[in-house]
Predicted model as a PDB file, atoms N, CA, C, CB and O in Angstrom, pLDDT in the B-factor column:
MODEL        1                                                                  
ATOM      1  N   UNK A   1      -7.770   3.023  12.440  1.00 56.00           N  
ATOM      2  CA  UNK A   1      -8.175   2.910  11.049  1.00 56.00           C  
ATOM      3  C   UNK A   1      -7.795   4.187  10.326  1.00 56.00           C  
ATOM      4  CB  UNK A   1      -9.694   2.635  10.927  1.00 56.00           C  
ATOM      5  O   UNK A   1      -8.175   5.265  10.785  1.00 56.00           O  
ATOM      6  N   UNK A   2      -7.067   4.127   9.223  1.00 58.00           N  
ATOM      7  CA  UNK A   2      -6.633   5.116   8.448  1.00 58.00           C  
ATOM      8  C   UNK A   2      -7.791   5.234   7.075  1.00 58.00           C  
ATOM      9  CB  UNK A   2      -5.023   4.743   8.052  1.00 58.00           C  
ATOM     10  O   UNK A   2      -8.115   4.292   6.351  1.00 58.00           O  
ATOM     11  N   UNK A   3      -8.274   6.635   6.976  1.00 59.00           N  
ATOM     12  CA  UNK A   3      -9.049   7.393   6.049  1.00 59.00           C  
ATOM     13  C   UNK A   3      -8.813   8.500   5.171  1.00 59.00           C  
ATOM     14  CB  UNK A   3      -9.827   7.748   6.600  1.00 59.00           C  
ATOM     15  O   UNK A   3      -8.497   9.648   5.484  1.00 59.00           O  
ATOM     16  N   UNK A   4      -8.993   8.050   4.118  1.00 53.00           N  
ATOM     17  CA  UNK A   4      -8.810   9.301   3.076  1.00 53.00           C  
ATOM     18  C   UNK A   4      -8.577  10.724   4.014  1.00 53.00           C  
ATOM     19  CB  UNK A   4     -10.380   9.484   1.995  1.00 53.00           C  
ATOM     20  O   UNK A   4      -7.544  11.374   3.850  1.00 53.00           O  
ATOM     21  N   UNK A   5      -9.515  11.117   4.914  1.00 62.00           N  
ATOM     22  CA  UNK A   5      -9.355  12.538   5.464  1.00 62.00           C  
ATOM     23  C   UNK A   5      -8.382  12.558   6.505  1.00 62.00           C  
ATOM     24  CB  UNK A   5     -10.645  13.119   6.017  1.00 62.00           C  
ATOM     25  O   UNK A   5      -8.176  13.661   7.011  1.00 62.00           O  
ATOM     26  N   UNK A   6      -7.561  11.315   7.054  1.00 66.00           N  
ATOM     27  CA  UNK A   6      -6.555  11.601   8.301  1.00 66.00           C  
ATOM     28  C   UNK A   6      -5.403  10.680   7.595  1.00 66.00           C  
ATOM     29  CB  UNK A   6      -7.157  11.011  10.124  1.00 66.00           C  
ATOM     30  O   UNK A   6      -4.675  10.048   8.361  1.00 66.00           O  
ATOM     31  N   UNK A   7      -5.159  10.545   6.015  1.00 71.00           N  
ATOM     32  CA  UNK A   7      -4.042   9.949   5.686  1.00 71.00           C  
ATOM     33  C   UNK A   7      -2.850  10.202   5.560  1.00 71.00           C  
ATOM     34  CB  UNK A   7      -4.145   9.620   4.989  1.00 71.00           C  
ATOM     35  O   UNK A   7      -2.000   9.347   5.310  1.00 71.00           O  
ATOM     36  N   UNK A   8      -2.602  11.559   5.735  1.00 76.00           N  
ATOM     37  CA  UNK A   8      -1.702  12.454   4.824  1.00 76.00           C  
ATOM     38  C   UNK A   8      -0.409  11.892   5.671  1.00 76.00           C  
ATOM     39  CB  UNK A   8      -2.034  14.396   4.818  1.00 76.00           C  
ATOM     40  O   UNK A   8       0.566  11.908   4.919  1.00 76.00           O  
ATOM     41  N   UNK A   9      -0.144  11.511   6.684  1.00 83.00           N  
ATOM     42  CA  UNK A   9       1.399  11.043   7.356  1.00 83.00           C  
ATOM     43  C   UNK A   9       1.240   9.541   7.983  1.00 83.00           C  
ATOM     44  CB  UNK A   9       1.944  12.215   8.792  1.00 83.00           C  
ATOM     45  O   UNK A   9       2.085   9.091   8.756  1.00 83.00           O  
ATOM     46  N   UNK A  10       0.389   9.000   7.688  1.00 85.00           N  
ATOM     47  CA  UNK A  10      -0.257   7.504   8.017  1.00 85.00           C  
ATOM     48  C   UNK A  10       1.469   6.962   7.617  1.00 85.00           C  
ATOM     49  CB  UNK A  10      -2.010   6.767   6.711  1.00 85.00           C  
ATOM     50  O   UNK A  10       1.950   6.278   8.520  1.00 85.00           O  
ATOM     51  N   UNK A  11       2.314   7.171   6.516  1.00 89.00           N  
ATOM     52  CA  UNK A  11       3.652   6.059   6.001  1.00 89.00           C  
ATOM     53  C   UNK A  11       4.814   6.927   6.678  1.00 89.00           C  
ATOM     54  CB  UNK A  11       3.962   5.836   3.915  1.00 89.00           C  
ATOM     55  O   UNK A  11       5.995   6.582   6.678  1.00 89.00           O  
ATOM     56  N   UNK A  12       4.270   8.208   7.309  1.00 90.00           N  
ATOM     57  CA  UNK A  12       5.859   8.610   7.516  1.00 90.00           C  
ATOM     58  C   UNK A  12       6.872   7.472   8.295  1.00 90.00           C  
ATOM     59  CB  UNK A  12       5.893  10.052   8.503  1.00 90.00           C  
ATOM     60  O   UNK A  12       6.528   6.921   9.341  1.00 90.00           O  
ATOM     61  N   UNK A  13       8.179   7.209   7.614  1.00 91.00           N  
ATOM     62  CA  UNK A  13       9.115   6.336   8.280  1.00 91.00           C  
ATOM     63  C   UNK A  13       8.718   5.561   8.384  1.00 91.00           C  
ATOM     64  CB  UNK A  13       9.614   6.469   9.227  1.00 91.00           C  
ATOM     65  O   UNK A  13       9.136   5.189   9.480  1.00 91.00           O  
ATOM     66  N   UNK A  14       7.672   4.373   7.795  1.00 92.00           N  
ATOM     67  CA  UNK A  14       7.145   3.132   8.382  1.00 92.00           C  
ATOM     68  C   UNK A  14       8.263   2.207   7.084  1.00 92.00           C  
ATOM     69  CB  UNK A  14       4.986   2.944   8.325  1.00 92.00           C  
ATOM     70  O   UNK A  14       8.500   2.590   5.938  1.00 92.00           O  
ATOM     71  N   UNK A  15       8.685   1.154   7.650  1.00 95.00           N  
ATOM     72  CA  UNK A  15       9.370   0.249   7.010  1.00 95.00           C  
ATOM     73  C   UNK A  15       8.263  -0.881   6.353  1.00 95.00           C  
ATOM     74  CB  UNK A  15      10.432  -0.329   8.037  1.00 95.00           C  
ATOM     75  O   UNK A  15       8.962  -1.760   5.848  1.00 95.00           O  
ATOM     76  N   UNK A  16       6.680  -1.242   6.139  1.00 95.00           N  
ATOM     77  CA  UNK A  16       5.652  -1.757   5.466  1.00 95.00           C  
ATOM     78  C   UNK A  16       4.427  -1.857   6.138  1.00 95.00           C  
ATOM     79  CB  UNK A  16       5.970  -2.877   5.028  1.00 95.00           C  
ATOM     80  O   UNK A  16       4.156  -1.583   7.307  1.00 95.00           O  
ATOM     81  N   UNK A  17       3.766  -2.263   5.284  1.00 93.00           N  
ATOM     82  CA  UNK A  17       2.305  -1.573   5.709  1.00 93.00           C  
ATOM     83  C   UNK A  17       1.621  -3.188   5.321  1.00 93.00           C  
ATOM     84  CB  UNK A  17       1.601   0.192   4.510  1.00 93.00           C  
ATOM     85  O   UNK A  17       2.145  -4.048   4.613  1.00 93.00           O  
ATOM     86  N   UNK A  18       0.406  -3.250   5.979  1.00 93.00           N  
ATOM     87  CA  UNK A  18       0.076  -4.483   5.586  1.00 93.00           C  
ATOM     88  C   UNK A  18      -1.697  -4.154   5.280  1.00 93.00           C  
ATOM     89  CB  UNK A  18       0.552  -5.709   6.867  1.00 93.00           C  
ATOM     90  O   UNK A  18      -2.344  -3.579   6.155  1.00 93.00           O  
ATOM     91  N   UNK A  19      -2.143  -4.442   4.394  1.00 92.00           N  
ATOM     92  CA  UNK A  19      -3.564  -4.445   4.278  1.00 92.00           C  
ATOM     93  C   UNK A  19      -4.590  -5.602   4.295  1.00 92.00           C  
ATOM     94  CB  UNK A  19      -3.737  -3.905   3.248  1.00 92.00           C  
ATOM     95  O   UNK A  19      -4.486  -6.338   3.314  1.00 92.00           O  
ATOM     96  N   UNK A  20      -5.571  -5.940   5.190  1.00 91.00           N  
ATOM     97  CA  UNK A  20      -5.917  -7.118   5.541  1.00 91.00           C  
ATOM     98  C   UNK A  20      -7.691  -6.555   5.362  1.00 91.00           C  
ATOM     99  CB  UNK A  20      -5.163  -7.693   7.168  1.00 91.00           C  
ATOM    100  O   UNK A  20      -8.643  -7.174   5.839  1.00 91.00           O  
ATOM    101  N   UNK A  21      -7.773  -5.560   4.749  1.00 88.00           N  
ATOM    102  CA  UNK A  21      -9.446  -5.218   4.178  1.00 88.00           C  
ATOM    103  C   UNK A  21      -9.548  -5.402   2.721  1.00 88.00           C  
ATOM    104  CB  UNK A  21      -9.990  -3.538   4.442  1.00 88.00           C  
ATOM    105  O   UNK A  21      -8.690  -4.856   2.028  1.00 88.00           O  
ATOM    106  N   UNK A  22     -10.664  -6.236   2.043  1.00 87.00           N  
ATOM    107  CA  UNK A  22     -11.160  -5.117   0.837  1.00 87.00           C  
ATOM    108  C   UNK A  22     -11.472  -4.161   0.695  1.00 87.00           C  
ATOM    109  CB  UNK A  22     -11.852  -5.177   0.302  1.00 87.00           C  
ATOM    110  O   UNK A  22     -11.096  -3.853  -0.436  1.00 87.00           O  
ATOM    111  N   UNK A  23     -12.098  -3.172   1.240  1.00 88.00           N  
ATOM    112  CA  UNK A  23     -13.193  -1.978   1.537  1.00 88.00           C  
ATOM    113  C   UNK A  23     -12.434  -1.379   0.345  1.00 88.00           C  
ATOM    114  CB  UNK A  23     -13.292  -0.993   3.261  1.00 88.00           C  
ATOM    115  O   UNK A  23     -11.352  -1.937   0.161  1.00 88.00           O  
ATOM    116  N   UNK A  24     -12.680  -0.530  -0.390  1.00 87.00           N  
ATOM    117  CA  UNK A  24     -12.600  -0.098  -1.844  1.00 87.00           C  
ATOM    118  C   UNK A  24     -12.143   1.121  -1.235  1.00 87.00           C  
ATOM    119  CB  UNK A  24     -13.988  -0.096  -2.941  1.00 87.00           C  
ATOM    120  O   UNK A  24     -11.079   1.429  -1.771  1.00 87.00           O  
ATOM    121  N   UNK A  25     -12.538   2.104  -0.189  1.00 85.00           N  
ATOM    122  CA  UNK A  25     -12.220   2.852   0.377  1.00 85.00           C  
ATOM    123  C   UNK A  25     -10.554   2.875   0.197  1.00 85.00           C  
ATOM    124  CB  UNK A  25     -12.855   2.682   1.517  1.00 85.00           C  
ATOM    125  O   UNK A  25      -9.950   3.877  -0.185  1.00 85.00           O  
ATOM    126  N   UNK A  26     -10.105   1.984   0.436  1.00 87.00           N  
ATOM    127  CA  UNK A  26      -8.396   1.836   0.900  1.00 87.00           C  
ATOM    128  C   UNK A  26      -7.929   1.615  -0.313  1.00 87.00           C  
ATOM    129  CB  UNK A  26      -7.843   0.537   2.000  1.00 87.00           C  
ATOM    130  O   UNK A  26      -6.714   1.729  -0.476  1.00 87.00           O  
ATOM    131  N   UNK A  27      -8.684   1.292  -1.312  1.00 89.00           N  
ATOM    132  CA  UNK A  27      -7.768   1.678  -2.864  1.00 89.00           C  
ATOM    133  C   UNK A  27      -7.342   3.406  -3.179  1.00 89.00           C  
ATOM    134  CB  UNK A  27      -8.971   1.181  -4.402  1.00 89.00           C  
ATOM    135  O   UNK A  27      -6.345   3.802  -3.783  1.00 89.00           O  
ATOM    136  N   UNK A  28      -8.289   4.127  -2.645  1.00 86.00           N  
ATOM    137  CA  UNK A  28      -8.302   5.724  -2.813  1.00 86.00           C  
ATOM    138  C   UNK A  28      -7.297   6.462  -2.212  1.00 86.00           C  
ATOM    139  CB  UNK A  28      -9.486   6.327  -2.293  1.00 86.00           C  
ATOM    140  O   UNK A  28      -6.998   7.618  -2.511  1.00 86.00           O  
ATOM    141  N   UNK A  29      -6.503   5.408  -0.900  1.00 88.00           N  
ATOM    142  CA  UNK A  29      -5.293   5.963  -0.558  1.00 88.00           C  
ATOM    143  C   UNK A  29      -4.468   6.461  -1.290  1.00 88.00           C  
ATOM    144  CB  UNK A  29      -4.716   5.329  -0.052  1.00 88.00           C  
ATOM    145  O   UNK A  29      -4.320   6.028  -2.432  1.00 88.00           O  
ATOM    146  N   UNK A  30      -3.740   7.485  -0.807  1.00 90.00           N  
ATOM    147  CA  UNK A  30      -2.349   8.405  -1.127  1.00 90.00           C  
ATOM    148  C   UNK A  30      -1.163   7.536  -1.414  1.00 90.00           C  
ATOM    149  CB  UNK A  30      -1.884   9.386   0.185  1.00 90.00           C  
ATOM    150  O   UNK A  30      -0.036   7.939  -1.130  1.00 90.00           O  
ATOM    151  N   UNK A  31      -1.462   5.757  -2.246  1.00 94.00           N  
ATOM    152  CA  UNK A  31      -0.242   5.139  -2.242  1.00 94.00           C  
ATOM    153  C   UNK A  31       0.828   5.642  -2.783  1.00 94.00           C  
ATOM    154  CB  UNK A  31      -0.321   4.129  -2.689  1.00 94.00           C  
ATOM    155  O   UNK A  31       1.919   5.278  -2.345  1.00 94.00           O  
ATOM    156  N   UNK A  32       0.756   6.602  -3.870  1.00 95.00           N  
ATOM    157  CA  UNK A  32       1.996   7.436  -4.422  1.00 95.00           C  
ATOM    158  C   UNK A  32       3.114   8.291  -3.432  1.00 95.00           C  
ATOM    159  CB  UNK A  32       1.340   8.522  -5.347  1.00 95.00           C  
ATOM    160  O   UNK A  32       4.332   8.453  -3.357  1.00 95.00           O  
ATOM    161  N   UNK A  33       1.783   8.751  -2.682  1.00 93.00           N  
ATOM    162  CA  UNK A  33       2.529   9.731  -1.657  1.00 93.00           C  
ATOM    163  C   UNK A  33       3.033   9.333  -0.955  1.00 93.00           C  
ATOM    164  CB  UNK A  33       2.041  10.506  -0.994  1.00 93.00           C  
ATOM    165  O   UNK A  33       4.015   9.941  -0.529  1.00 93.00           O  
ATOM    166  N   UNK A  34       2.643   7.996  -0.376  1.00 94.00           N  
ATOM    167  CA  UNK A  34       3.098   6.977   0.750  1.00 94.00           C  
ATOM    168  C   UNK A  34       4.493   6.681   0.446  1.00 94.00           C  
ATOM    169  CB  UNK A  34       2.226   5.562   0.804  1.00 94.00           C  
ATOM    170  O   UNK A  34       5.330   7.116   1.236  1.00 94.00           O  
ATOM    171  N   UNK A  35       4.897   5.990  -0.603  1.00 95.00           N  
ATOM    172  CA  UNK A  35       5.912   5.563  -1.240  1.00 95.00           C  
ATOM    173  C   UNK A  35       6.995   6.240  -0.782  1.00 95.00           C  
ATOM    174  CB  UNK A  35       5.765   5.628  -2.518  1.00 95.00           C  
ATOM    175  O   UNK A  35       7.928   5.743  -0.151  1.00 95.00           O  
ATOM    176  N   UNK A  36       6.852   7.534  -1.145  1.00 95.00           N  
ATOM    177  CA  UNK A  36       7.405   8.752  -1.023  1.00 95.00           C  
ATOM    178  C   UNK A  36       7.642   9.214   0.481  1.00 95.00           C  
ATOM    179  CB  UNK A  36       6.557   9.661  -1.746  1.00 95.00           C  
ATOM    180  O   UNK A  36       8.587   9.942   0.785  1.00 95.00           O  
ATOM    181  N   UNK A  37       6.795   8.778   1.318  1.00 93.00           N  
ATOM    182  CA  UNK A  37       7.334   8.779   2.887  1.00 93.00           C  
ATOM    183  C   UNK A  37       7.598   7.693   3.370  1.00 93.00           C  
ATOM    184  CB  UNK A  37       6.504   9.276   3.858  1.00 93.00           C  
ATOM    185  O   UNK A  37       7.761   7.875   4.576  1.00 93.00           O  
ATOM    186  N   UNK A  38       7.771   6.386   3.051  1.00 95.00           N  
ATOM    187  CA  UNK A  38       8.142   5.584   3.802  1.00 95.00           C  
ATOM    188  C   UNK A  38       9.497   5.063   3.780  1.00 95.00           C  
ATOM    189  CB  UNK A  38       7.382   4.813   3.719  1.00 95.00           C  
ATOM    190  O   UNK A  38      10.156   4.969   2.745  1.00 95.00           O  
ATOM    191  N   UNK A  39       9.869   4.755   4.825  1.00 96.00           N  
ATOM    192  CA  UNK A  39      11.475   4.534   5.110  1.00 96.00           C  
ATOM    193  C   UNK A  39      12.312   2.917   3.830  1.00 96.00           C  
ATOM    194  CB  UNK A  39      11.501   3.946   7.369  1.00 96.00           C  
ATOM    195  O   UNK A  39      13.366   2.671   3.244  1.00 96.00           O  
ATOM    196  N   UNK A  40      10.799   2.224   4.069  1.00 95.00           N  
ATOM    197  CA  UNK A  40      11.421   1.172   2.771  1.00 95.00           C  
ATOM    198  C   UNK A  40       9.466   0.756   2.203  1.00 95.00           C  
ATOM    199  CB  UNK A  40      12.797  -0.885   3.689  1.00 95.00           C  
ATOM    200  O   UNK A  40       8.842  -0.146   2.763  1.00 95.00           O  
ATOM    201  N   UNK A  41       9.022   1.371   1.390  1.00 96.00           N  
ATOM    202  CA  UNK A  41       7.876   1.312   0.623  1.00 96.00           C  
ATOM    203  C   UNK A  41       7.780  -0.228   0.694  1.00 96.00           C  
ATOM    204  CB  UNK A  41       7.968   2.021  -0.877  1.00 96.00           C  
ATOM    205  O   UNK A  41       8.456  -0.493  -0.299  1.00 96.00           O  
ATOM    206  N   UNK A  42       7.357  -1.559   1.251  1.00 96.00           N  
ATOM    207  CA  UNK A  42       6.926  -2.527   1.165  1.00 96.00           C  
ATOM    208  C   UNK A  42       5.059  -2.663   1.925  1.00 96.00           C  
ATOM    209  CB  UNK A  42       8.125  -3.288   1.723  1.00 96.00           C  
ATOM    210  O   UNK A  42       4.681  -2.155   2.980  1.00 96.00           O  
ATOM    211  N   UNK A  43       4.291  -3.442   1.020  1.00 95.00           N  
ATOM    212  CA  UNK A  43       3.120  -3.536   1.133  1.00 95.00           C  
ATOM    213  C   UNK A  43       2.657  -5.376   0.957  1.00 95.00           C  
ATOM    214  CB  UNK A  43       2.574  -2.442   0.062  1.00 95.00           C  
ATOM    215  O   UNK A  43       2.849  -6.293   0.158  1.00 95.00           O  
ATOM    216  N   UNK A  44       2.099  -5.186   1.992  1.00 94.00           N  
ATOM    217  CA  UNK A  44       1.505  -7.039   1.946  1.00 94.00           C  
ATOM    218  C   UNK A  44       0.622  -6.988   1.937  1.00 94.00           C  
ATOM    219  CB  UNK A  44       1.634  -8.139   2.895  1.00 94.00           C  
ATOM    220  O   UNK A  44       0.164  -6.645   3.027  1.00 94.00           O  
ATOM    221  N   UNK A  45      -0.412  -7.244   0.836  1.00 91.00           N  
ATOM    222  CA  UNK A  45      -2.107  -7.604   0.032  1.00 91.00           C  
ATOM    223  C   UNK A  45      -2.312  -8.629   0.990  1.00 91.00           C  
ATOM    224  CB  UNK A  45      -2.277  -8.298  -1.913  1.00 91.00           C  
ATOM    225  O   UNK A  45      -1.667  -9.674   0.900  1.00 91.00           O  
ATOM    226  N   UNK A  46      -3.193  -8.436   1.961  1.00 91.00           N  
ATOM    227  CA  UNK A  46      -4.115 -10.317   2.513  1.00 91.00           C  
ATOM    228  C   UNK A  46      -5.192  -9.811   1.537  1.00 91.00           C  
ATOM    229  CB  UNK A  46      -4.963 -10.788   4.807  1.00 91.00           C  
ATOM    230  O   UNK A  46      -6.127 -10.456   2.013  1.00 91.00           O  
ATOM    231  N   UNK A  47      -5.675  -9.212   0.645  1.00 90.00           N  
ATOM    232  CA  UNK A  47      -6.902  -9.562  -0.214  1.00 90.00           C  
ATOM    233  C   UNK A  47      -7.085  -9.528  -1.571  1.00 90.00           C  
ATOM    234  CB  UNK A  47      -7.793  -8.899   0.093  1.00 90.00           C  
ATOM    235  O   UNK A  47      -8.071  -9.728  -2.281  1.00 90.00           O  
ATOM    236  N   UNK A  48      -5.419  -9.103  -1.896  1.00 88.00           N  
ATOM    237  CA  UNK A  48      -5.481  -9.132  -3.367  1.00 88.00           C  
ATOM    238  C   UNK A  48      -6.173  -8.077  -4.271  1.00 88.00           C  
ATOM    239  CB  UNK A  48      -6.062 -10.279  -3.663  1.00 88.00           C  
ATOM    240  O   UNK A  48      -6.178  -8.095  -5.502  1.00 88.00           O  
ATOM    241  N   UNK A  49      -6.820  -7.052  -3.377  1.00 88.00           N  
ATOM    242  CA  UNK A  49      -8.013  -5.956  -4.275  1.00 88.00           C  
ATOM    243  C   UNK A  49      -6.726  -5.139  -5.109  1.00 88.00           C  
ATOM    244  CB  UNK A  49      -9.281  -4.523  -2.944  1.00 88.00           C  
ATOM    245  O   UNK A  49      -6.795  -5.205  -6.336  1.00 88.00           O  
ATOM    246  N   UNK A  50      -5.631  -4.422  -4.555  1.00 91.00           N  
ATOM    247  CA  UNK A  50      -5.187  -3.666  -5.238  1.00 91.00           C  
ATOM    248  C   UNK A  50      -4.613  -3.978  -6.550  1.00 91.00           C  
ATOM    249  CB  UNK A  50      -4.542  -3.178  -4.583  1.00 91.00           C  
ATOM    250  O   UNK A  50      -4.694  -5.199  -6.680  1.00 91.00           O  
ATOM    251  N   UNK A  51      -3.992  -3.372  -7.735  1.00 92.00           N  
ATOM    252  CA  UNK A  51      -3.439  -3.766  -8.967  1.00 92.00           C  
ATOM    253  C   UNK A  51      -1.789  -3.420  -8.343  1.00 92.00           C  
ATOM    254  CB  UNK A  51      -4.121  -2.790 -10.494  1.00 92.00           C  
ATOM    255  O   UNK A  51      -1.543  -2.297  -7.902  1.00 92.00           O  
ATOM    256  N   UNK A  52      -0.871  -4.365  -8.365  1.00 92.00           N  
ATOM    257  CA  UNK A  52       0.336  -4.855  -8.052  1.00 92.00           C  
ATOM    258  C   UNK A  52       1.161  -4.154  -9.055  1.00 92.00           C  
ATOM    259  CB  UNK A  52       0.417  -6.370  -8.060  1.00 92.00           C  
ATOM    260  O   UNK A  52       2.331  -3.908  -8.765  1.00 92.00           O  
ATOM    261  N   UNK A  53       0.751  -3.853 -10.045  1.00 93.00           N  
ATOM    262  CA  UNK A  53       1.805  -3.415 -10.718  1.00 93.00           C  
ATOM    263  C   UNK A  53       1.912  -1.920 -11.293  1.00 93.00           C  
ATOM    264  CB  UNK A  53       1.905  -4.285 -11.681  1.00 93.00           C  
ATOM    265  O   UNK A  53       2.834  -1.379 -11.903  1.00 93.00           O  
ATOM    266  N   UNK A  54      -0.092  -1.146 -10.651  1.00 94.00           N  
ATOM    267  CA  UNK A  54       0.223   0.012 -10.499  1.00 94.00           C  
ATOM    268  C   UNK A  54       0.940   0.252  -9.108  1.00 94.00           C  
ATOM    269  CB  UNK A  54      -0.902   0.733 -10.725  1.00 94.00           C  
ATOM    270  O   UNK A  54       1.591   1.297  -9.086  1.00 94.00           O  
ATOM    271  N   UNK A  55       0.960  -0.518  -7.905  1.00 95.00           N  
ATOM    272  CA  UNK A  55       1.701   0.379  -6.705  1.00 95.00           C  
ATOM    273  C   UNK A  55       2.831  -0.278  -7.093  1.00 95.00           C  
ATOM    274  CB  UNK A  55       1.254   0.286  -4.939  1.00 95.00           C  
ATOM    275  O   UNK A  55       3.372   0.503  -6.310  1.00 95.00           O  
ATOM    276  N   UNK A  56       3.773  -0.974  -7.547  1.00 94.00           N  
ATOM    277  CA  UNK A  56       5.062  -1.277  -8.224  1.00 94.00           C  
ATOM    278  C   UNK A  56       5.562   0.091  -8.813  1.00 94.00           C  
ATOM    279  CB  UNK A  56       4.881  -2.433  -9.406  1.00 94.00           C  
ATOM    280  O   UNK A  56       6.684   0.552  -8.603  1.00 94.00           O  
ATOM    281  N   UNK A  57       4.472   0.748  -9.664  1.00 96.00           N  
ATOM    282  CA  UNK A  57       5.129   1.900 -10.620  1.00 96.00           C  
ATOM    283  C   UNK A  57       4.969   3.262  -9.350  1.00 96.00           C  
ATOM    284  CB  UNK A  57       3.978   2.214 -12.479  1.00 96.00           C  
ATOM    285  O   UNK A  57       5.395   4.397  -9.561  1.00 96.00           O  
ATOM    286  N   UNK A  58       4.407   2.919  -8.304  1.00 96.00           N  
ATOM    287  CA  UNK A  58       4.454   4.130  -7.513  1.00 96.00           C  
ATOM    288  C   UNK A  58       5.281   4.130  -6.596  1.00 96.00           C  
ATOM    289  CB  UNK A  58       3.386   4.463  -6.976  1.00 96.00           C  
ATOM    290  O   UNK A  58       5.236   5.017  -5.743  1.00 96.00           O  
ATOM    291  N   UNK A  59       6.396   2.958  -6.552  1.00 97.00           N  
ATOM    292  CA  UNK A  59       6.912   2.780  -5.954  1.00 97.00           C  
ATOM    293  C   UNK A  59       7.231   1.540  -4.988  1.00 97.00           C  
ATOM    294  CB  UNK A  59       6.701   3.529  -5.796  1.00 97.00           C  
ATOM    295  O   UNK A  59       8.362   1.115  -4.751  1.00 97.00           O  
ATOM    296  N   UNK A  60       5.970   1.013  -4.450  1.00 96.00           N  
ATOM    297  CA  UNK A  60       6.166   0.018  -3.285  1.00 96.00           C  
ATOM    298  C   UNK A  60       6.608  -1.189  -4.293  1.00 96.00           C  
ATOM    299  CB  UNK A  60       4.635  -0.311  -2.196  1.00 96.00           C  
ATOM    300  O   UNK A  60       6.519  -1.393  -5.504  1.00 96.00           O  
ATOM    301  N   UNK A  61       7.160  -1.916  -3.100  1.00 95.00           N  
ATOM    302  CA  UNK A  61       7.180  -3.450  -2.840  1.00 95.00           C  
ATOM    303  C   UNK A  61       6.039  -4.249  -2.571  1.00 95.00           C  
ATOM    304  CB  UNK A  61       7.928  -3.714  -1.808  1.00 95.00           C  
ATOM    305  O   UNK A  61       5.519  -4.322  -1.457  1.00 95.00           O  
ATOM    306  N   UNK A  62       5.544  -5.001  -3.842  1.00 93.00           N  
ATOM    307  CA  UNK A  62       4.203  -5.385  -3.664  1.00 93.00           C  
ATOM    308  C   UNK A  62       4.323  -6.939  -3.523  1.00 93.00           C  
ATOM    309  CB  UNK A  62       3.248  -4.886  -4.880  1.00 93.00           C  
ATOM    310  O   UNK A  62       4.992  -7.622  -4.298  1.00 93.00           O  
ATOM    311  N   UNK A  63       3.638  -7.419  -2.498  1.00 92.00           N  
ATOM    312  CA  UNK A  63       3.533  -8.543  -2.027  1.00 92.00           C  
ATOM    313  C   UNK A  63       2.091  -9.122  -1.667  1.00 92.00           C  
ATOM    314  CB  UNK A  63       4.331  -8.494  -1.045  1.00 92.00           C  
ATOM    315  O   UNK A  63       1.688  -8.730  -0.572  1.00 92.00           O  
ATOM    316  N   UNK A  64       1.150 -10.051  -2.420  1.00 88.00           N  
ATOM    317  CA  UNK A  64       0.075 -10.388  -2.174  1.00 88.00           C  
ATOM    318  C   UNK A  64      -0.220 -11.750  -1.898  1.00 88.00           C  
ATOM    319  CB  UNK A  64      -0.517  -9.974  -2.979  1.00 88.00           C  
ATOM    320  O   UNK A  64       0.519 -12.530  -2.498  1.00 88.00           O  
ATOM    321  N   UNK A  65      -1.139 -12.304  -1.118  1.00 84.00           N  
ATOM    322  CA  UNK A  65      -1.498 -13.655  -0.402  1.00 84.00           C  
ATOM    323  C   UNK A  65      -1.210 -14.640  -1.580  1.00 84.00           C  
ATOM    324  CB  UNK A  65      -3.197 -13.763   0.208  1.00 84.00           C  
ATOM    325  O   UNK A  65      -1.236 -14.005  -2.634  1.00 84.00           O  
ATOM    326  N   UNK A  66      -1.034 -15.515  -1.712  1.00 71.00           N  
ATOM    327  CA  UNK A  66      -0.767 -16.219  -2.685  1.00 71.00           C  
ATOM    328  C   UNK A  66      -0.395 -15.888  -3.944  1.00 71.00           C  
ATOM    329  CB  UNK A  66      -1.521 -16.783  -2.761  1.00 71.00           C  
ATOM    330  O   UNK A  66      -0.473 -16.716  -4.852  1.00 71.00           O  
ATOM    331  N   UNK A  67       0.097 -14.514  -4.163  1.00 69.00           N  
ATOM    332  CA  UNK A  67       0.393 -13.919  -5.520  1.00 69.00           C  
ATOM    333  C   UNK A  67       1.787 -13.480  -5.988  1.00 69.00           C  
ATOM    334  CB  UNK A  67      -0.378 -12.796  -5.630  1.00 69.00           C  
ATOM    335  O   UNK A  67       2.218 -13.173  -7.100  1.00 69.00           O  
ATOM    336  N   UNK A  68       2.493 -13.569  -4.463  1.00 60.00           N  
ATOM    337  CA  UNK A  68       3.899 -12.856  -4.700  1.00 60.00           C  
ATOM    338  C   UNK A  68       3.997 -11.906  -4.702  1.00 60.00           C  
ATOM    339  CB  UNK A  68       4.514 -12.953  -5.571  1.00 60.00           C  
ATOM    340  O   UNK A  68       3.133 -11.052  -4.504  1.00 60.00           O  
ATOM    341  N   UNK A  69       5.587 -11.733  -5.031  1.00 67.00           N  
ATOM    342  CA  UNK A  69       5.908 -10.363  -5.252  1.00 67.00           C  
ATOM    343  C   UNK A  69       5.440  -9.796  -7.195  1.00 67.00           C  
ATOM    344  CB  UNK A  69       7.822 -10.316  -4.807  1.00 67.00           C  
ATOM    345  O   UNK A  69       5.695 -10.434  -8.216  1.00 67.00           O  
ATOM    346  N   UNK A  70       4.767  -8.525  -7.088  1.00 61.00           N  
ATOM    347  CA  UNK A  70       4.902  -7.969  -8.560  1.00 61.00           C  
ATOM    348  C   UNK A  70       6.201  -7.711  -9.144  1.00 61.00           C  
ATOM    349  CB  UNK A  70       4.246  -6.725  -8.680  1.00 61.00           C  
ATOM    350  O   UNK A  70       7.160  -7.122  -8.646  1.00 61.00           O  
ATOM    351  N   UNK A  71       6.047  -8.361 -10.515  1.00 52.00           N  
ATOM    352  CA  UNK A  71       7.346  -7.666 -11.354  1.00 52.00           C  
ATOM    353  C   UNK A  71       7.022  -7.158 -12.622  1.00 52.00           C  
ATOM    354  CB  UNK A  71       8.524  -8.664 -11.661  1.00 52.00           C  
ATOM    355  O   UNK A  71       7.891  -6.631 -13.317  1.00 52.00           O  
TER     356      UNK A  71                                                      
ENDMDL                                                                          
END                                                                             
């Protein structure tokens, strides 16, 4: 489980990340920074909590359960 206090290289080189919690906690992530280390910034919502078209402007590939991709 990745936490605000052990996040800081959680995306290095990862080609996507998938989030399958609500916990509000995991909105507070470093998604900007992430972006910025990962080898291809793609993200798959199973819960739909995050806003798609702020991690779009930070970079990722946003993909949510029945929602698609953001444009």
């Amino acid at each position: 489980v990745i936490t605000p206090d052990d996040a800081s290289q959680a995306a290095d080189g990862i080609h996507a990340a998938v989030l399958t919690t609500p916990w509000r906690r995991f909105a507070d992530l470093p998604w900007r920074e992430w972006a910025d280390r990962a080898e291809t910034p793609l993200l798959f919502g199973g819960r739909n909590f995050l806003d798609p078209l702020r991690l779009r402007d930070f970079g990722w590939r946003y993909s949510g359960v029945a929602r698609g991709e953001a444009t």
